[in-house]
C-alpha positions as CSV (number, residue, x, y, z in Angstrom):
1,X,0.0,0.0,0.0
2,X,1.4,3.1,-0.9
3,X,1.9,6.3,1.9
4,X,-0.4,8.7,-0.4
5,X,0.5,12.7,-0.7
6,X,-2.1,13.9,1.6
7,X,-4.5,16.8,0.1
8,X,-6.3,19.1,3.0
9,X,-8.0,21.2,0.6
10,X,-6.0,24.1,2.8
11,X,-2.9,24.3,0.7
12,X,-1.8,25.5,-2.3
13,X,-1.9,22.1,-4.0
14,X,-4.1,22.3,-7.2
15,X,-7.0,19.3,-7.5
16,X,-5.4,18.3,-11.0
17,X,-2.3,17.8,-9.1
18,X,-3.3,16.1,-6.1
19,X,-5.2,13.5,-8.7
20,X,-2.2,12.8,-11.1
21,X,-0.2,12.7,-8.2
22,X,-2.6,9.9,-6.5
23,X,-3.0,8.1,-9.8
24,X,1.0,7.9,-10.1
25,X,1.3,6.7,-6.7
26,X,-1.2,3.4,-7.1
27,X,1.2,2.5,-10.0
28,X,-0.6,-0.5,-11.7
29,X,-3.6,-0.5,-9.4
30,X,-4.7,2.6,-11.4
31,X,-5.6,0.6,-14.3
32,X,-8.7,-0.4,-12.0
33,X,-11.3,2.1,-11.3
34,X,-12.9,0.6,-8.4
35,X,-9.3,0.8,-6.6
36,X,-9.2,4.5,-6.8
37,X,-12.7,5.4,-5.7
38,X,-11.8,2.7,-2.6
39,X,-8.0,4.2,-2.0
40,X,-8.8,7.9,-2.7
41,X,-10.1,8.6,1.0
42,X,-6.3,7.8,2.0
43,X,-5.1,10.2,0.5
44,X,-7.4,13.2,2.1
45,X,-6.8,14.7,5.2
46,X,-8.4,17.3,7.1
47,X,-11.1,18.8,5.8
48,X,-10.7,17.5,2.3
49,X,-11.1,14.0,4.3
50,X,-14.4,15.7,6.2
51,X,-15.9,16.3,3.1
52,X,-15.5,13.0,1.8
53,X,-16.5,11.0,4.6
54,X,-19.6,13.4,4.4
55,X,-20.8,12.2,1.1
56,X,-24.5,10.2,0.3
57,X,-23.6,6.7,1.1
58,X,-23.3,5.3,-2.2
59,X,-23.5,9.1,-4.2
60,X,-20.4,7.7,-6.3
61,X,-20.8,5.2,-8.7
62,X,-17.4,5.3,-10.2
63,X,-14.1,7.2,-10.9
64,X,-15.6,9.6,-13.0
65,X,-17.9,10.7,-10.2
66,X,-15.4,10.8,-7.4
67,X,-13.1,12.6,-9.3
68,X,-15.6,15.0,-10.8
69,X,-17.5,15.4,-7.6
70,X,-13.4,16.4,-6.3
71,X,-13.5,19.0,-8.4
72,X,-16.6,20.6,-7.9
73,X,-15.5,21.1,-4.6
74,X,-11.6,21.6,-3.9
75,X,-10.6,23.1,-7.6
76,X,-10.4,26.9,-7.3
77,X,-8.3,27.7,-10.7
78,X,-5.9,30.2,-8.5
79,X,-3.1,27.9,-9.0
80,X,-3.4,27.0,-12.5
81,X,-1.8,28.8,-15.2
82,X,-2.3,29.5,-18.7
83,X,-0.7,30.5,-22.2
84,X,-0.3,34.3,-21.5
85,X,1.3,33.4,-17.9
86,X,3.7,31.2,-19.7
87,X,4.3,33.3,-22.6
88,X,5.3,36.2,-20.0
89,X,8.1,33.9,-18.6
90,X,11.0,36.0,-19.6
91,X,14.9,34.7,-18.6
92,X,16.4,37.2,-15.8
93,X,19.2,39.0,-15.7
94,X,21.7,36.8,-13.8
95,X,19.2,33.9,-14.5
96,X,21.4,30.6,-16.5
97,X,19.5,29.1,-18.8
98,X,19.5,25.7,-16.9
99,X,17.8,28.0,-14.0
100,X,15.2,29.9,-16.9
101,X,14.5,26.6,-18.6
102,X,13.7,24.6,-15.0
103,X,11.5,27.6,-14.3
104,X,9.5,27.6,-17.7
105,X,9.2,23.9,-16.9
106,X,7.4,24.9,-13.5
107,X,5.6,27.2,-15.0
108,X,4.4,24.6,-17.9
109,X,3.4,22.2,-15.2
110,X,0.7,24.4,-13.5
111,X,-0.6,25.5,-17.6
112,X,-3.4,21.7,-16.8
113,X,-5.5,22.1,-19.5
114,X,-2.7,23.8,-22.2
115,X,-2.2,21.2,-25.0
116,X,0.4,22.5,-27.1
117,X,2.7,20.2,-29.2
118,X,6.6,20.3,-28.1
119,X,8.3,22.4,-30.8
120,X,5.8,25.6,-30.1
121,X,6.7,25.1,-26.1
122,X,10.5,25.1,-27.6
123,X,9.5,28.3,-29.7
124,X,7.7,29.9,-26.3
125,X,11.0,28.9,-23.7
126,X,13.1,30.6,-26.4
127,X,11.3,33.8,-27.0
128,X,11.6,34.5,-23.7
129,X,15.5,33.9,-23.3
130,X,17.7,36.9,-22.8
131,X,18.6,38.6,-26.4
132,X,22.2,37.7,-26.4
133,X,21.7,34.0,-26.7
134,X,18.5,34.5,-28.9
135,X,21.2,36.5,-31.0
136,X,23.7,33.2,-30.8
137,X,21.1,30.8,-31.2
138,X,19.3,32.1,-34.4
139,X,18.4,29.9,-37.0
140,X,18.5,26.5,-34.5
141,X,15.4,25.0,-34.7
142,X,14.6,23.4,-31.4
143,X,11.9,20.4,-31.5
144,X,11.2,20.2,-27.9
145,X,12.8,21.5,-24.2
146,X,15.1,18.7,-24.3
Protein backbone atom coordinates (compact mmCIF):
# COMPACT_ATOMS: atom_id res chain seq x y z
CA UNK A 1 0.00 0.00 0.00
CA UNK A 2 1.35 3.13 -0.89
CA UNK A 3 1.86 6.32 1.89
CA UNK A 4 -0.40 8.68 -0.43
CA UNK A 5 0.47 12.66 -0.69
CA UNK A 6 -2.12 13.92 1.60
CA UNK A 7 -4.55 16.79 0.06
CA UNK A 8 -6.30 19.05 2.95
CA UNK A 9 -8.00 21.23 0.56
CA UNK A 10 -6.03 24.12 2.75
CA UNK A 11 -2.89 24.26 0.67
CA UNK A 12 -1.75 25.55 -2.28
CA UNK A 13 -1.93 22.14 -3.97
CA UNK A 14 -4.06 22.30 -7.21
CA UNK A 15 -7.02 19.34 -7.47
CA UNK A 16 -5.41 18.27 -11.02
CA UNK A 17 -2.31 17.85 -9.13
CA UNK A 18 -3.30 16.09 -6.14
CA UNK A 19 -5.23 13.53 -8.66
CA UNK A 20 -2.19 12.75 -11.09
CA UNK A 21 -0.25 12.71 -8.22
CA UNK A 22 -2.63 9.94 -6.48
CA UNK A 23 -3.03 8.13 -9.81
CA UNK A 24 0.97 7.92 -10.12
CA UNK A 25 1.31 6.72 -6.72
CA UNK A 26 -1.19 3.41 -7.06
CA UNK A 27 1.22 2.53 -10.04
CA UNK A 28 -0.60 -0.52 -11.70
CA UNK A 29 -3.61 -0.47 -9.40
CA UNK A 30 -4.72 2.63 -11.39
CA UNK A 31 -5.57 0.62 -14.34
CA UNK A 32 -8.69 -0.36 -12.01
CA UNK A 33 -11.34 2.13 -11.31
CA UNK A 34 -12.88 0.60 -8.41
CA UNK A 35 -9.34 0.79 -6.61
CA UNK A 36 -9.17 4.53 -6.84
CA UNK A 37 -12.68 5.41 -5.75
CA UNK A 38 -11.81 2.67 -2.62
CA UNK A 39 -8.05 4.21 -1.98
CA UNK A 40 -8.82 7.86 -2.72
CA UNK A 41 -10.10 8.65 1.02
CA UNK A 42 -6.34 7.77 1.96
CA UNK A 43 -5.07 10.22 0.45
CA UNK A 44 -7.41 13.19 2.13
CA UNK A 45 -6.81 14.66 5.16
CA UNK A 46 -8.36 17.27 7.14
CA UNK A 47 -11.14 18.81 5.82
CA UNK A 48 -10.74 17.51 2.32
CA UNK A 49 -11.14 14.03 4.33
CA UNK A 50 -14.36 15.67 6.19
CA UNK A 51 -15.93 16.31 3.05
CA UNK A 52 -15.50 12.97 1.81
CA UNK A 53 -16.51 11.04 4.65
CA UNK A 54 -19.64 13.41 4.40
CA UNK A 55 -20.75 12.21 1.13
CA UNK A 56 -24.48 10.17 0.31
CA UNK A 57 -23.56 6.67 1.10
CA UNK A 58 -23.32 5.27 -2.24
CA UNK A 59 -23.53 9.06 -4.20
CA UNK A 60 -20.40 7.68 -6.30
CA UNK A 61 -20.83 5.17 -8.67
CA UNK A 62 -17.38 5.30 -10.22
CA UNK A 63 -14.07 7.17 -10.92
CA UNK A 64 -15.61 9.64 -12.98
CA UNK A 65 -17.91 10.65 -10.20
CA UNK A 66 -15.38 10.82 -7.37
CA UNK A 67 -13.10 12.57 -9.28
CA UNK A 68 -15.63 14.97 -10.82
CA UNK A 69 -17.46 15.44 -7.55
CA UNK A 70 -13.39 16.40 -6.34
CA UNK A 71 -13.51 18.96 -8.38
CA UNK A 72 -16.59 20.62 -7.90
CA UNK A 73 -15.51 21.05 -4.58
CA UNK A 74 -11.55 21.60 -3.90
CA UNK A 75 -10.62 23.14 -7.63
CA UNK A 76 -10.37 26.87 -7.27
CA UNK A 77 -8.30 27.71 -10.67
CA UNK A 78 -5.94 30.16 -8.50
CA UNK A 79 -3.11 27.94 -9.05
CA UNK A 80 -3.40 26.98 -12.54
CA UNK A 81 -1.80 28.84 -15.19
CA UNK A 82 -2.34 29.54 -18.72
CA UNK A 83 -0.71 30.50 -22.23
CA UNK A 84 -0.28 34.34 -21.48
CA UNK A 85 1.33 33.35 -17.93
CA UNK A 86 3.73 31.21 -19.71
CA UNK A 87 4.30 33.32 -22.62
CA UNK A 88 5.28 36.16 -20.01
CA UNK A 89 8.08 33.93 -18.56
CA UNK A 90 11.03 35.99 -19.56
CA UNK A 91 14.90 34.69 -18.61
CA UNK A 92 16.39 37.22 -15.82
CA UNK A 93 19.16 39.05 -15.67
CA UNK A 94 21.68 36.78 -13.79
CA UNK A 95 19.16 33.92 -14.50
CA UNK A 96 21.38 30.63 -16.50
CA UNK A 97 19.50 29.06 -18.82
CA UNK A 98 19.55 25.75 -16.92
CA UNK A 99 17.85 27.96 -14.00
CA UNK A 100 15.24 29.87 -16.87
CA UNK A 101 14.54 26.58 -18.58
CA UNK A 102 13.72 24.64 -15.01
CA UNK A 103 11.51 27.59 -14.31
CA UNK A 104 9.53 27.64 -17.67
CA UNK A 105 9.20 23.86 -16.89
CA UNK A 106 7.38 24.90 -13.52
CA UNK A 107 5.59 27.22 -14.98
CA UNK A 108 4.37 24.59 -17.93
CA UNK A 109 3.43 22.18 -15.22
CA UNK A 110 0.70 24.44 -13.47
CA UNK A 111 -0.61 25.52 -17.57
CA UNK A 112 -3.38 21.72 -16.81
CA UNK A 113 -5.50 22.10 -19.47
CA UNK A 114 -2.66 23.76 -22.20
CA UNK A 115 -2.15 21.19 -25.01
CA UNK A 116 0.39 22.48 -27.13
CA UNK A 117 2.71 20.23 -29.19
CA UNK A 118 6.62 20.31 -28.10
CA UNK A 119 8.33 22.37 -30.84
CA UNK A 120 5.79 25.63 -30.07
CA UNK A 121 6.69 25.05 -26.12
CA UNK A 122 10.45 25.06 -27.61
CA UNK A 123 9.50 28.25 -29.66
CA UNK A 124 7.73 29.94 -26.30
CA UNK A 125 10.98 28.85 -23.69
CA UNK A 126 13.08 30.56 -26.44
CA UNK A 127 11.27 33.85 -27.03
CA UNK A 128 11.61 34.51 -23.69
CA UNK A 129 15.45 33.94 -23.34
CA UNK A 130 17.69 36.91 -22.79
CA UNK A 131 18.56 38.65 -26.43
CA UNK A 132 22.20 37.72 -26.40
CA UNK A 133 21.67 34.04 -26.65
CA UNK A 134 18.49 34.46 -28.93
CA UNK A 135 21.18 36.47 -31.05
CA UNK A 136 23.72 33.19 -30.75
CA UNK A 137 21.14 30.79 -31.24
CA UNK A 138 19.28 32.09 -34.38
CA UNK A 139 18.38 29.86 -37.04
CA UNK A 140 18.52 26.53 -34.46
CA UNK A 141 15.39 25.03 -34.67
CA UNK A 142 14.58 23.42 -31.41
CA UNK A 143 11.92 20.38 -31.52
CA UNK A 144 11.16 20.20 -27.94
CA UNK A 145 12.81 21.54 -24.21
CA UNK A 146 15.07 18.73 -24.30
Amino acid sequence: MPEFVKFSGEDNRSTREHVSQFVAQLGEAADNDVFRVCLFSLSLTGTAFAWYAALPPNSINSWADMEQRFHEHFFTGDYELGLADLASVRQGRDESVVEYLKRFRDTRNRCFRLTICDSELAGLAFRGMRSFLKEKLEGVQFLSLA
